[in-house]
N, C-alpha and C positions, 0 to 999 in steps of 0.2 A: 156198817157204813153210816148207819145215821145216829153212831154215836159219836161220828167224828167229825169236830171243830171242822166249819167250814171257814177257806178263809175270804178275810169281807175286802172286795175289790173298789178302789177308790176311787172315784170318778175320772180322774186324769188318766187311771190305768185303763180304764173299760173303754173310754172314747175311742182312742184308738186301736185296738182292740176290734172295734162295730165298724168302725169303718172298712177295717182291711175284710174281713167277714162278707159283709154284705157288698162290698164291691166286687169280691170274688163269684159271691150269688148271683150278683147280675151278670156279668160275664158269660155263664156259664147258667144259665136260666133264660130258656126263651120267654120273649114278652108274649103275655096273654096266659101260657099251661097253667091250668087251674092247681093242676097236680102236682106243684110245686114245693120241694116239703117248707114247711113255716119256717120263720124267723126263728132260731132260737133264742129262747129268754135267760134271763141271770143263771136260772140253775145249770144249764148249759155249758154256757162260758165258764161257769166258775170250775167244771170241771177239766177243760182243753185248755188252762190257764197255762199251765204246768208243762205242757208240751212244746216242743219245739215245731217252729213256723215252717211249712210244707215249699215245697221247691219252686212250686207258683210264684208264691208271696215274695221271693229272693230276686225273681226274673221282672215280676211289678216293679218293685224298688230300682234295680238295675234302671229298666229304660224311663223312671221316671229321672234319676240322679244324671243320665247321661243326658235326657231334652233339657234340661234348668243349664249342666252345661252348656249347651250348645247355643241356648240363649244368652246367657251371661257372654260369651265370647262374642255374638253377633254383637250386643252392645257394647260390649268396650271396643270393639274393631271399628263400629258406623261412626263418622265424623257427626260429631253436631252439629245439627241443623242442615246437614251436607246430603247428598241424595249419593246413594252405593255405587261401586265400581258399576258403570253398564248402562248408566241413568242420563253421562254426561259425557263431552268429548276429554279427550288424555289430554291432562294437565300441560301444556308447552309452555309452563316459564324456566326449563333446565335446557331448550333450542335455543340455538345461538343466531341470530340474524347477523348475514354476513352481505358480502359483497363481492363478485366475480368477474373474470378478465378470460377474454379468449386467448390461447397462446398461437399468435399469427404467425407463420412462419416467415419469413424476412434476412434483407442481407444484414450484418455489423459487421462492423472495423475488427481484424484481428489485431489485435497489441501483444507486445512484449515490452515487459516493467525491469530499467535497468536502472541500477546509479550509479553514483559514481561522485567525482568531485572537479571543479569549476581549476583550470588551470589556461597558463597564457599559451597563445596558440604557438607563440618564436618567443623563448624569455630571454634577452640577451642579457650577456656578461658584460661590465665595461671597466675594465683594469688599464693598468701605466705600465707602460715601457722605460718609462725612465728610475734608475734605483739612485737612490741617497739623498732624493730632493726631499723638501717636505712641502706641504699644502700649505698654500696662503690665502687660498680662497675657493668658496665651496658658493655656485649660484643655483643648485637647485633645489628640492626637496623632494620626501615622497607625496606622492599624488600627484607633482607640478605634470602637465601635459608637456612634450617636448619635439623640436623639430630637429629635419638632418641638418647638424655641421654646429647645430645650438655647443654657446660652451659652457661645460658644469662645473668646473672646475683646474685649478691655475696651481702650478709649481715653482717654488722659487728656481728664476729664469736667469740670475744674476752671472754666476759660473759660464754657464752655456751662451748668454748675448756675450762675453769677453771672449771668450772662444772663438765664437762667430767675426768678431770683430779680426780678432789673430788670423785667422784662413782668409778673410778676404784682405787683409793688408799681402800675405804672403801670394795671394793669388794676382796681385797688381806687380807686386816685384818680379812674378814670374813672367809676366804680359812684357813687361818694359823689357827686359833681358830677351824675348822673344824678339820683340819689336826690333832693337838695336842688332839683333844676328837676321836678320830680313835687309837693313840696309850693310850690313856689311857684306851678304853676300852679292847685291846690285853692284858696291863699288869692286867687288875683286872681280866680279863677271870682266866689269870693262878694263879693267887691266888687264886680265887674260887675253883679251882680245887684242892687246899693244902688245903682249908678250914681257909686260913689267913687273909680273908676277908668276907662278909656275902650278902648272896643273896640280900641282900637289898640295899645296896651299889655297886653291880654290876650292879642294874636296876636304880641307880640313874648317873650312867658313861652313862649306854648308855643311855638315855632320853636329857644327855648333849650334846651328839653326836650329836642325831638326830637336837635340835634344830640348833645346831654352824651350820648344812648343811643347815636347813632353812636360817638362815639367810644368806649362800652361795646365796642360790637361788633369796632371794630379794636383794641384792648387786647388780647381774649380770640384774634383772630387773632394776631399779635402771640407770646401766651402759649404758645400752641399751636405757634408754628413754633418756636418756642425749646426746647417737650419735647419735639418730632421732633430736632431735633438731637442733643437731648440723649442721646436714648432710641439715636440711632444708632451711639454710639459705644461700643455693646453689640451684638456682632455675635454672633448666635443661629442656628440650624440651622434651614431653612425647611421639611425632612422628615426622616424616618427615614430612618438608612443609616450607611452607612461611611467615615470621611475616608480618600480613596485619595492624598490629597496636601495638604502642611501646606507653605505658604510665609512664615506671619505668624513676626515673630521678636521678641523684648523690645527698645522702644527706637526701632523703623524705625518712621518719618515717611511715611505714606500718605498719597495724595491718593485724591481722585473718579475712580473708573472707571480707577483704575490697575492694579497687579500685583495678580491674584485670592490671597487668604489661604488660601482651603479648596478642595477640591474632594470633594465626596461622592456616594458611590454610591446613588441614590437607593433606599431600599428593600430593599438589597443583591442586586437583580436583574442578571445577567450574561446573555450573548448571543453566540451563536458567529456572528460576522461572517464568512460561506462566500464564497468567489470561484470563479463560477461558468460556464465556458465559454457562447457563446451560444448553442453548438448544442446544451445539456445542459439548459438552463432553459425548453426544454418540455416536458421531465419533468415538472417540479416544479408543487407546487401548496400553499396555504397549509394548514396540517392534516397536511402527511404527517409520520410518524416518522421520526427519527434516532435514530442509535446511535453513540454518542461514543466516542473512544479511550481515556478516561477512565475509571478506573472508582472504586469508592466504597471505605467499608471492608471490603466483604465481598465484594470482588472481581467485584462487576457491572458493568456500563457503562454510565452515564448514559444519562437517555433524554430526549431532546427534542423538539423540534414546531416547522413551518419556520413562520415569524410574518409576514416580510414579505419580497415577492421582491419586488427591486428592477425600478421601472418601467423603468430605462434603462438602455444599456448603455455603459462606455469606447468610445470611437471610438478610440482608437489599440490598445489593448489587449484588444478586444472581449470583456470579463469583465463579467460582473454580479453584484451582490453579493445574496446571499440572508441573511439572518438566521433565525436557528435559537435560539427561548427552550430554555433549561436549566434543571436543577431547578439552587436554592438548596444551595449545599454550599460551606464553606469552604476543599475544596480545590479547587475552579473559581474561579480569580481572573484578572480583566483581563491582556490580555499573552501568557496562554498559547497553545500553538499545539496544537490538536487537529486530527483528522478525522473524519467524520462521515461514517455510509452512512444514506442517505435511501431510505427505503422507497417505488418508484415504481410497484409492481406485483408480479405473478407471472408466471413463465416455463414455459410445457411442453415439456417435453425431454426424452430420456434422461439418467440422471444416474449419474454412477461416482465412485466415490471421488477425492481429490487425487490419491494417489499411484497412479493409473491414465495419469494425465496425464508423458509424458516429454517434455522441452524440448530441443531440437538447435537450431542454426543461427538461432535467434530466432524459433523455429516449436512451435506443439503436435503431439504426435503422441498418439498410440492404438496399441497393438498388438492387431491383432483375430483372435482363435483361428479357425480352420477346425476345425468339429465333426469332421467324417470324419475319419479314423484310420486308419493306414496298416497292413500287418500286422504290424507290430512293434509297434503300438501309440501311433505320436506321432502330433501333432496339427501342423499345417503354420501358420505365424501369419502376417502379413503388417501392416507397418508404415502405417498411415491418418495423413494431415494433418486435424487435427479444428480448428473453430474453437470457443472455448469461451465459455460466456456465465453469466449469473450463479451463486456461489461460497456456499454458508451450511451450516453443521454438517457442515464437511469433505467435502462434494459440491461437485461442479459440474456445470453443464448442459453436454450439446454439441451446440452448433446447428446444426452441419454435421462429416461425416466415419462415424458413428456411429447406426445405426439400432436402434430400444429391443428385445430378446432378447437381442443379441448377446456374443458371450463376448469380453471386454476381460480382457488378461492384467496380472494386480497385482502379484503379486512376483517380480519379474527381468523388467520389463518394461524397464528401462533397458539391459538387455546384448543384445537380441534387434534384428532384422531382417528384413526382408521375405524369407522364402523358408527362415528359421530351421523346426526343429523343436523340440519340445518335449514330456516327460510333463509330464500335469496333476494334481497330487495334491490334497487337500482341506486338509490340514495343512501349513502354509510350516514351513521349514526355517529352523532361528535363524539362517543368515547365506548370504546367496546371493554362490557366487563369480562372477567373470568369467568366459567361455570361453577357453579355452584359444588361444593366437595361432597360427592355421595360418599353415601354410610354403608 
């Protein structure tokens, strides 16, 4: 043994080395035993060099390598300068300050939403009875306002005043020839009565009488169909109203019951012609109110009254048509296309504002506060599918989802969630942001 090289241990090796050594000693050496064996010296060590480290010295290292973890992670985890979870109250800048509405229950207006299109309440037709004449003159136009017996329009009258002239000449010739068998039969009366004439000749005067009066009689027919004709090629307004259509033109040759010349609004009466589902027309009832899209100069909305619901329905397109009188106003004219809500009742219901109402997925929703309050102070909401039913001065009703106290959250109801918290302040905030997008 001691003629063999010993090998020489070089200070970086032996430091640690002595250390893991003599910390194992102390461990395992009570303080004070005298009888403690010694430190061993270089010769020592240089023999145990060689050996492998005992199961101790593995178990040292272990929970030294797992505390330096454990601290390394505490310090990358603690914020700087920041005091640890536990130290300070939960961060609330991801709580959303909102604003709430009780939902009071209450009566609204039930409505039903028709439309339809603006026509004349009587459209008349105004056509010629007389054929081959033609127009010499046209006095109206469309829009002109027009009264009964007004004339619109003139036919050449030339023909028919010579005509008329002809029947009444012949109706004077007929008179006269009447006249003259009226005194002939005075003078044979009184010869009959001298006996200078013979009954038989008395009854052939008057037989001449009677007929010279017939013929009176078809003269004066005669006379008269000739000032109808006459009279007809003077085409006149048969009520008050409005020409909505002017087809007569200078020059065109009309016949009998051909292309109509006028068309007039009788009275200036219009009429919202509503097309109305069949399952929605037993709503309706003659008398109820509408409220038009329409509105006037001073920015109100027409108001009308349902006049006549149709007895029948389309069979292919199962609509019925409802009529709805309007007042008189020259900006309701034929043609136009409005809508109308028909006043069919009242609804009891909770009732919240529009903008309580958020729409996702083609659904209503409700966001509805949980009263309790957590001890930081928020209020826990949870998102309700509401079905909603009649709409009037920015309320609506809801007939399901929503029971009447309940606190419905108003502003920042559209960023929330079922399971969200929330402070509730009395005063909204000019602009509510989104929450912030967790990770």
């Amino acid at each position: 043994m001691s003629g063999c090289p010993r090998p020489e241990a070089t200070p970086d090796a032996v430091a640690p080395m002595m250390v893991i050594k003599m910390t194992v000693q102390r461990l395992h050496t009570p303080i004070g035993n005298d009888s403690a064996p010694p430190m061993p010296g270089p010769r020592h060590m240089s023999r145990t060099a060689g050996r492998p480290p005992s199961r101790l010295k593995w178990i040292i290292l272990g929970t030294i390598v797992l505390v330096a973890a454990g601290i390394g992670t505490y310090l990358m985890l603690k914020p700087d300068g920041k005091p640890v979870a536990g130290d300070s109250p939960v961060d609330t800048s991801s709580i959303l300050t909102v604003t709430t509405v009780t939902a009071q229950p209450g009566d609204i207006p039930r409505q039903l939403l028709v439309t339809g299109s603006l026509a004349a309440w009587d459209e008349l037709p105004i056509g010629t009875q007389t054929s081959g004449l033609a127009i010499t003159q046209v006095l109206v136009e469309e829009g002109d306002q027009v009264k009964a017996g007004q004339l619109l329009a003139r036919f050449d009258d030339a023909v028919l005043r010579a005509d008329l002239m002809s029947r009444e000449a012949s109706l004077r010739e007929a008179q006269a020839l009447a006249t003259e068998a009226d005194a002939n039969i005075r003078r044979a009366e009184e010869l009959a009565r001298t006996g200078a004439i013979s009954t038989r000749d008395l009854d052939a005067r008057r037989s001449t009488a009677l007929t010279t009066k017939a013929r009176v009689g078809v003269a004066e027919a005669a006379r008269a169909q000739a000032a109808a004709r006459l009279a007809q090629t003077e085409v006149r307004s048969p009520a008050d109203g409005t020409v909505s259509r002017r087809n007569a033109r200078l020059g065109a040759v009309m016949s009998a019951g051909g292309t109509e010349l006028f068309r007039i609004i009788r009275d200036d009466r219009v009429e919202l012609l509503a097309e109305v589902p069949e399952i929605d027309l037993r709503q309706l009832a003659v008398g109820q109110t509408a409220e038009l899209s329409a509105v006037d100069g001073n920015g109100k909305p027409f108001t009308g009254a349902v006049r006549i619901i149709s007895p029948i329905v389309e069979t292919k397109t199962r609509i019925g048509t409802v009529k709805i009188e309007v007042p008189h106003d020259p900006g309701l004219r034929p043609g136009m296309f409005l809508t109308a809500r028909v006043r069919t009742g009242t609804q009891n219901a909770p009732l919240v504002p529009e903008e309580a109402i958020v729409y996702r997925d083609a659904k209503s929703w409700a966001i509805v506060m949980d009263p309790a309050v957590d001890d930081k102070g928020h209020h826990l909401v949870t998102a309700r599918e509401v079905q909603t039913g009649p709409r009037a001065d920015g309320r609506v009703s809801i007939l399901s989802g929503v029971q009447g106290g309940e606190q419905v959250v108003l502003t920042g109801a559209g960023y929330l969630k079922t399971g969200d918290k929330v402070i509730v302040t009395d005063k909204p905030a000019d602009a509510v942001n989104p929450l912030p997008q967790t990770k």
